[in-house]
Gaussian input, Z-matrix of N, CA and C with variables (Angstrom, degrees):
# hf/3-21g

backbone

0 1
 N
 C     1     B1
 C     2     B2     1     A1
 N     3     B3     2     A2     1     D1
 C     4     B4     3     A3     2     D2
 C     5     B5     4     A4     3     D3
 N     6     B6     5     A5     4     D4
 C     7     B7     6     A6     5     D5
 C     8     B8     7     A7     6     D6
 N     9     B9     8     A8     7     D7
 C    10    B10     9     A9     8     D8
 C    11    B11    10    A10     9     D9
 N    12    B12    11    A11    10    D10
 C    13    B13    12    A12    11    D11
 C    14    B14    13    A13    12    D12
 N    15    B15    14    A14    13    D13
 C    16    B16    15    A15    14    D14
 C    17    B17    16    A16    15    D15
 N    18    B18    17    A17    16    D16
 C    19    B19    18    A18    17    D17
 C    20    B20    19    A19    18    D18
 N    21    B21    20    A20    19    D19
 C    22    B22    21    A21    20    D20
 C    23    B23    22    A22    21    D21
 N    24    B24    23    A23    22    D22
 C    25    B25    24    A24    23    D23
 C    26    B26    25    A25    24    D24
 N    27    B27    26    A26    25    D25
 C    28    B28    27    A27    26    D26
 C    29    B29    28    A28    27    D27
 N    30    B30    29    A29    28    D28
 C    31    B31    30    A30    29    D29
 C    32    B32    31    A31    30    D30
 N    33    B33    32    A32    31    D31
 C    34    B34    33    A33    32    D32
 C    35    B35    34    A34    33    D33
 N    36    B36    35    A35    34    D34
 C    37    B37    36    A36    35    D35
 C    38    B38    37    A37    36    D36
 N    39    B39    38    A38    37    D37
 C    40    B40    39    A39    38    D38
 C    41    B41    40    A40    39    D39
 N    42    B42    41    A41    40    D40
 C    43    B43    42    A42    41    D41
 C    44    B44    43    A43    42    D42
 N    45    B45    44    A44    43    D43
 C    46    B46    45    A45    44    D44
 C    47    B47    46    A46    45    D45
 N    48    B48    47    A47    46    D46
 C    49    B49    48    A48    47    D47
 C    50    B50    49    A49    48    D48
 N    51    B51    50    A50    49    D49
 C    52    B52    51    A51    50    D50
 C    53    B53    52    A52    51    D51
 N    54    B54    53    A53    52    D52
 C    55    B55    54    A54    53    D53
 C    56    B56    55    A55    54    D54
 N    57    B57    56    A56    55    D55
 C    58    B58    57    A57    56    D56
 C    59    B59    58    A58    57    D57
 N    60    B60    59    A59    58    D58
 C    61    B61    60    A60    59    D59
 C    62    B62    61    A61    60    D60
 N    63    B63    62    A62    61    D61
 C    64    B64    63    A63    62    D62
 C    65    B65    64    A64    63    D63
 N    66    B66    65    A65    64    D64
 C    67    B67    66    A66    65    D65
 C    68    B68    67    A67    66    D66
 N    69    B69    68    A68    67    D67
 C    70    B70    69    A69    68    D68
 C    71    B71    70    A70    69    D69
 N    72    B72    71    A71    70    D70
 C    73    B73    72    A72    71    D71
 C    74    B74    73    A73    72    D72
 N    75    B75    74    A74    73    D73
 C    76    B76    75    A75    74    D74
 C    77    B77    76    A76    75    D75
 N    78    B78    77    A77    76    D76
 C    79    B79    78    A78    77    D77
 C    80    B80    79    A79    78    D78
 N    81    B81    80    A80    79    D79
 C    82    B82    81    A81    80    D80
 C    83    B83    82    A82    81    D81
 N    84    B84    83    A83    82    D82
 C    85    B85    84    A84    83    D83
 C    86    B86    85    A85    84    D84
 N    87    B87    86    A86    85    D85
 C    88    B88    87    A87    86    D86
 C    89    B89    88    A88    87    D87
 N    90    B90    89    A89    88    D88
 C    91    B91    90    A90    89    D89
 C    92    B92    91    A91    90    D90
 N    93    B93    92    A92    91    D91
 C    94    B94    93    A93    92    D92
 C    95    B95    94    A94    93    D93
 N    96    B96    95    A95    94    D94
 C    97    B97    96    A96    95    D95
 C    98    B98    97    A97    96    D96
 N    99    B99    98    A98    97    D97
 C   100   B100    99    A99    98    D98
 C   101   B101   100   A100    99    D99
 N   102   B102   101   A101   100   D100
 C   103   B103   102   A102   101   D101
 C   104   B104   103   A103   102   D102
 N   105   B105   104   A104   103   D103
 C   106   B106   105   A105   104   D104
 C   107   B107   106   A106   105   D105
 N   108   B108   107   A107   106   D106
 C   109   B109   108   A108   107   D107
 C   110   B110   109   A109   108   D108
 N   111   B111   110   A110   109   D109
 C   112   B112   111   A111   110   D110
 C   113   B113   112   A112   111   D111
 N   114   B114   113   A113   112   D112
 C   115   B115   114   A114   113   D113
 C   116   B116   115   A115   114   D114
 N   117   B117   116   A116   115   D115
 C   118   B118   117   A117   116   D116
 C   119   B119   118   A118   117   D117
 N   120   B120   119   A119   118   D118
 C   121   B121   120   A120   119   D119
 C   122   B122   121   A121   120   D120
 N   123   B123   122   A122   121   D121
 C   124   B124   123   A123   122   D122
 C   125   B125   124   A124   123   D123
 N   126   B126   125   A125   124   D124
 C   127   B127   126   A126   125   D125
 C   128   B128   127   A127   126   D126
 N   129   B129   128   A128   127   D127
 C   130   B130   129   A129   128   D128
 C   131   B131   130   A130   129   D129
 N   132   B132   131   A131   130   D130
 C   133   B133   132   A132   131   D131
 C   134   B134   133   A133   132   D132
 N   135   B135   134   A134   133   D133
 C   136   B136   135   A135   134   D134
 C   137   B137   136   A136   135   D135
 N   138   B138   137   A137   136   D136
 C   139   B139   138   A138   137   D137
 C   140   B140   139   A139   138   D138
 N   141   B141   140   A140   139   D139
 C   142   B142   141   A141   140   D140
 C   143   B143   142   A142   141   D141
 N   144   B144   143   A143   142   D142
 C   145   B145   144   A144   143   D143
 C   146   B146   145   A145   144   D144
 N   147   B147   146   A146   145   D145
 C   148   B148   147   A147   146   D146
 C   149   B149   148   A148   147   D147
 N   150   B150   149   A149   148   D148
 C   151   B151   150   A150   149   D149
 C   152   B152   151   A151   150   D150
 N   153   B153   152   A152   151   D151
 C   154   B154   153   A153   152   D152
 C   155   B155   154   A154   153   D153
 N   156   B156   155   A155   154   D154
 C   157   B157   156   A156   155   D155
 C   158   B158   157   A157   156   D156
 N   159   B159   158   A158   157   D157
 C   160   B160   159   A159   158   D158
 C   161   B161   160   A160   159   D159
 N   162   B162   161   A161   160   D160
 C   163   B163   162   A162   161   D161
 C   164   B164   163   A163   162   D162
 N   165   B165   164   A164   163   D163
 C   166   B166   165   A165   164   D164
 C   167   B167   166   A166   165   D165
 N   168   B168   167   A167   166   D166
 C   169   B169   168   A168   167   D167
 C   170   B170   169   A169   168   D168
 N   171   B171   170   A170   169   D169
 C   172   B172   171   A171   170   D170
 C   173   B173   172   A172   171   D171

   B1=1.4429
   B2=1.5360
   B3=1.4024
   B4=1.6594
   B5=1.7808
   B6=0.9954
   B7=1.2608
   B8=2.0762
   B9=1.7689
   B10=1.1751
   B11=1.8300
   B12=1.2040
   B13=1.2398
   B14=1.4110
   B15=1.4601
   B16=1.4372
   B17=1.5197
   B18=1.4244
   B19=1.3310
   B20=1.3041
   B21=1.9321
   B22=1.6543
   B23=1.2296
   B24=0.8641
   B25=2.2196
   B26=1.8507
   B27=1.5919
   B28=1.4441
   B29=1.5651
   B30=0.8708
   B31=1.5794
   B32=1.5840
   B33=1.1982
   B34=1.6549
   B35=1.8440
   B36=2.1271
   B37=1.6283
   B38=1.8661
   B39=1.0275
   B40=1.9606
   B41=1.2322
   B42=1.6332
   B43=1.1069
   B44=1.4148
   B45=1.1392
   B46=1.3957
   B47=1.6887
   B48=1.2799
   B49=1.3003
   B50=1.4230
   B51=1.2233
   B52=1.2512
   B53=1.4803
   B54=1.3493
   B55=1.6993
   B56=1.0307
   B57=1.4729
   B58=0.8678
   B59=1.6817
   B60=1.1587
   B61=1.4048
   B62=1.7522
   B63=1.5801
   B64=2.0353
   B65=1.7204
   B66=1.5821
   B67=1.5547
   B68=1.7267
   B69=1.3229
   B70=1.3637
   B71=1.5680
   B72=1.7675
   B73=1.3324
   B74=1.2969
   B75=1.4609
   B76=1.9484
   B77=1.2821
   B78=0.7466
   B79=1.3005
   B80=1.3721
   B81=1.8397
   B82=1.2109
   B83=1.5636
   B84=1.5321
   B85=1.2575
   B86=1.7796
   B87=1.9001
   B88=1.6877
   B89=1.6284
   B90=1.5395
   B91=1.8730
   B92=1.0502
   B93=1.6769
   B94=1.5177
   B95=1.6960
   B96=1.3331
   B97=1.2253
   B98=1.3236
   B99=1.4023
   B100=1.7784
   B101=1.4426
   B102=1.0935
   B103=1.8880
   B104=1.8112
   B105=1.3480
   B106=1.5241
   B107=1.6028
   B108=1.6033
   B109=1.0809
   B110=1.5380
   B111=1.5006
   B112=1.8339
   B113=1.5355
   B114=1.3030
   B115=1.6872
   B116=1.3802
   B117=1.5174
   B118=1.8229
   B119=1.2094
   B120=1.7738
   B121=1.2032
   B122=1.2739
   B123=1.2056
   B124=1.6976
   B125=1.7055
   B126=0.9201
   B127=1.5067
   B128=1.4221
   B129=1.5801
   B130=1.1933
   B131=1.4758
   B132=1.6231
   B133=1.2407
   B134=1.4947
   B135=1.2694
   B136=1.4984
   B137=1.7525
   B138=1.3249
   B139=1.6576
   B140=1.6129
   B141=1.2798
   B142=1.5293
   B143=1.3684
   B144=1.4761
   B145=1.8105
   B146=2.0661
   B147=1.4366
   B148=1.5770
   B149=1.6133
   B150=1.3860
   B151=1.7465
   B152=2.1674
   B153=1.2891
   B154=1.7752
   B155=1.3745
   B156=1.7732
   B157=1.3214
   B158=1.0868
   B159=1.7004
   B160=0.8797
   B161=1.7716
   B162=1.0432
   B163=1.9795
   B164=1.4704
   B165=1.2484
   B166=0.9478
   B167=2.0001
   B168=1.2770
   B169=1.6015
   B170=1.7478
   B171=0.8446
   B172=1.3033
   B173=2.0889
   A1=112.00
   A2=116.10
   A3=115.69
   A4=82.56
   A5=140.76
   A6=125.92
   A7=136.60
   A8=92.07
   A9=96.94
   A10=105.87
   A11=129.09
   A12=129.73
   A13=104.87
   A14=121.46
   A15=124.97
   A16=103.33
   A17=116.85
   A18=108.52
   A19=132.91
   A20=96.84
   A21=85.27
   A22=129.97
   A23=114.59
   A24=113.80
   A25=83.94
   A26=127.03
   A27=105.28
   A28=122.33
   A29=116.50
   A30=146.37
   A31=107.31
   A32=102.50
   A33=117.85
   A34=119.22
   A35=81.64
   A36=92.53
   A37=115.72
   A38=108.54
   A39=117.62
   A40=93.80
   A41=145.19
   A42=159.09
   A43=106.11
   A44=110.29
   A45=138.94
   A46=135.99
   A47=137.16
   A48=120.84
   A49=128.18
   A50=137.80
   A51=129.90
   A52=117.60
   A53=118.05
   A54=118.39
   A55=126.63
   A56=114.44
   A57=114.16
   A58=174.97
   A59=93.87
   A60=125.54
   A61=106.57
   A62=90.32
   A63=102.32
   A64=96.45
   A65=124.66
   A66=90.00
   A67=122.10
   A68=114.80
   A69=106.41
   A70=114.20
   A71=119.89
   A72=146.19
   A73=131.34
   A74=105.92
   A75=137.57
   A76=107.26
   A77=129.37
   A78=119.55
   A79=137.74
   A80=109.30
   A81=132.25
   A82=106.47
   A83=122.21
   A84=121.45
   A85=96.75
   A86=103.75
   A87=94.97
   A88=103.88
   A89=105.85
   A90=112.40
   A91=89.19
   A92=122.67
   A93=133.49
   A94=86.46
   A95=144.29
   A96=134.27
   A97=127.93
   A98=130.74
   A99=135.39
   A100=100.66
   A101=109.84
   A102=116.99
   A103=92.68
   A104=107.70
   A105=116.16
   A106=107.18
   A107=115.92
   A108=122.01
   A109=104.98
   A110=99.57
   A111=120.65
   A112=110.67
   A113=113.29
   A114=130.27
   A115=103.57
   A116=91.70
   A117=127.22
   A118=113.61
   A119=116.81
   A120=132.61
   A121=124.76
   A122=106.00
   A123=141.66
   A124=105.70
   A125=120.47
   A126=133.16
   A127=128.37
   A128=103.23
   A129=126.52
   A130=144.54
   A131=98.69
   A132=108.56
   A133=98.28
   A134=166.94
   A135=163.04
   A136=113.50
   A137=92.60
   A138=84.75
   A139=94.72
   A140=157.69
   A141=144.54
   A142=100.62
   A143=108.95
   A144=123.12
   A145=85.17
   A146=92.49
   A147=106.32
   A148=92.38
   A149=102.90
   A150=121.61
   A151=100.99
   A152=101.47
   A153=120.00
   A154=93.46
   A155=92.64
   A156=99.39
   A157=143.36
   A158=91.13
   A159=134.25
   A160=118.14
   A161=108.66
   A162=125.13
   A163=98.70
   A164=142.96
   A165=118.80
   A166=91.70
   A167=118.64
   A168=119.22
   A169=91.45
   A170=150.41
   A171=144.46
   A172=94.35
   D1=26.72
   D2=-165.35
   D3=-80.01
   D4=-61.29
   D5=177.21
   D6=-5.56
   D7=-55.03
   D8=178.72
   D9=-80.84
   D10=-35.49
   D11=152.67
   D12=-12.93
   D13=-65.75
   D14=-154.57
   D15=-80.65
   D16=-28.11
   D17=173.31
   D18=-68.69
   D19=-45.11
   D20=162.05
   D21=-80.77
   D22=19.92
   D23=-176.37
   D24=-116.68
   D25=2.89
   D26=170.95
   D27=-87.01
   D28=20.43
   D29=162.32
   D30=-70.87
   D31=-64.35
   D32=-175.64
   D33=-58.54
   D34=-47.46
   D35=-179.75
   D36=-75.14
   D37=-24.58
   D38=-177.78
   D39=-76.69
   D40=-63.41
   D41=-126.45
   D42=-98.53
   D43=-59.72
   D44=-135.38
   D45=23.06
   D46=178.15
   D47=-171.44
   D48=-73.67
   D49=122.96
   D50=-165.97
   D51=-115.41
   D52=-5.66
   D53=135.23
   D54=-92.51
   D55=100.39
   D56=128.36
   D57=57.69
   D58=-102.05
   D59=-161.49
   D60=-94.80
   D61=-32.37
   D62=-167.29
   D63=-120.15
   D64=35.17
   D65=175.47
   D66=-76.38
   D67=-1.39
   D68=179.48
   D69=-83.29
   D70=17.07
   D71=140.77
   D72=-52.94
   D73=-70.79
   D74=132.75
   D75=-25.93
   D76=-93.53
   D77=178.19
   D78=-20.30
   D79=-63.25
   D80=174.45
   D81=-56.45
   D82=-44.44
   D83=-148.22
   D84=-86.09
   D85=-16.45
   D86=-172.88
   D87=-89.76
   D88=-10.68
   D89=-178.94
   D90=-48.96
   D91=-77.09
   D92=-125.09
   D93=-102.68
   D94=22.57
   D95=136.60
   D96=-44.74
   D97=129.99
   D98=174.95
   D99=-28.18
   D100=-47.50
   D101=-139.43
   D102=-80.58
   D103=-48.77
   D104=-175.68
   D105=-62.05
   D106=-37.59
   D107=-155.03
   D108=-70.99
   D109=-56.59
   D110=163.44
   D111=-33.22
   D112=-41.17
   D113=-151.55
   D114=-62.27
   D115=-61.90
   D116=-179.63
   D117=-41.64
   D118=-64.81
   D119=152.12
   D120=-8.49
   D121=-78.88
   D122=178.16
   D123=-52.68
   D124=-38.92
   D125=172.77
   D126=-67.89
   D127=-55.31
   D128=141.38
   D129=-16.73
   D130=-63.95
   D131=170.41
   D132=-95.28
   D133=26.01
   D134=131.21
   D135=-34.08
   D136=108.20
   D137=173.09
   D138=88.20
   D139=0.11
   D140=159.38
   D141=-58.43
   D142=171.42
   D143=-178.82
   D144=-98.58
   D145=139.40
   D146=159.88
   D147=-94.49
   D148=101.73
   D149=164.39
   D150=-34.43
   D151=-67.88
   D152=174.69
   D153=-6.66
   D154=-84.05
   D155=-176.46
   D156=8.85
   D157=-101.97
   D158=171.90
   D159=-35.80
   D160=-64.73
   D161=161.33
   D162=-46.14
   D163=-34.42
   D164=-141.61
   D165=-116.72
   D166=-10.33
   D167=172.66
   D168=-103.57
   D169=0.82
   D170=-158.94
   D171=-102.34

């Protein structure tokens, strides 16, 4: 899903930020976004062992 990632932050990339003064706002508000939150997740678990698996060819 890295795709939709790129769509919603294409707001940011066409536009870009024009305060300033508050991006550690920007920032904060794109962390705790669904899409980032999912992202992280998704990233996160990339490359772990499926235990299942594993038990289950063994």
């Amino acid at each position: 899903m890295p795709f939709s990632a790129f769509m919603a932050c294409a707001y940011f990339s066409a536009v870009g930020v024009t305060d300033l003064v508050h991006p550690s706002e920007k920032i904060m508000k794109h962390e705790n976004s669904k899409t980032h939150l999912h992202n992280s997740m998704e990233l996160g678990l990339l490359g772990t062992v499926n235990i299942r698996a594993q038990l289950d060819s063994a």
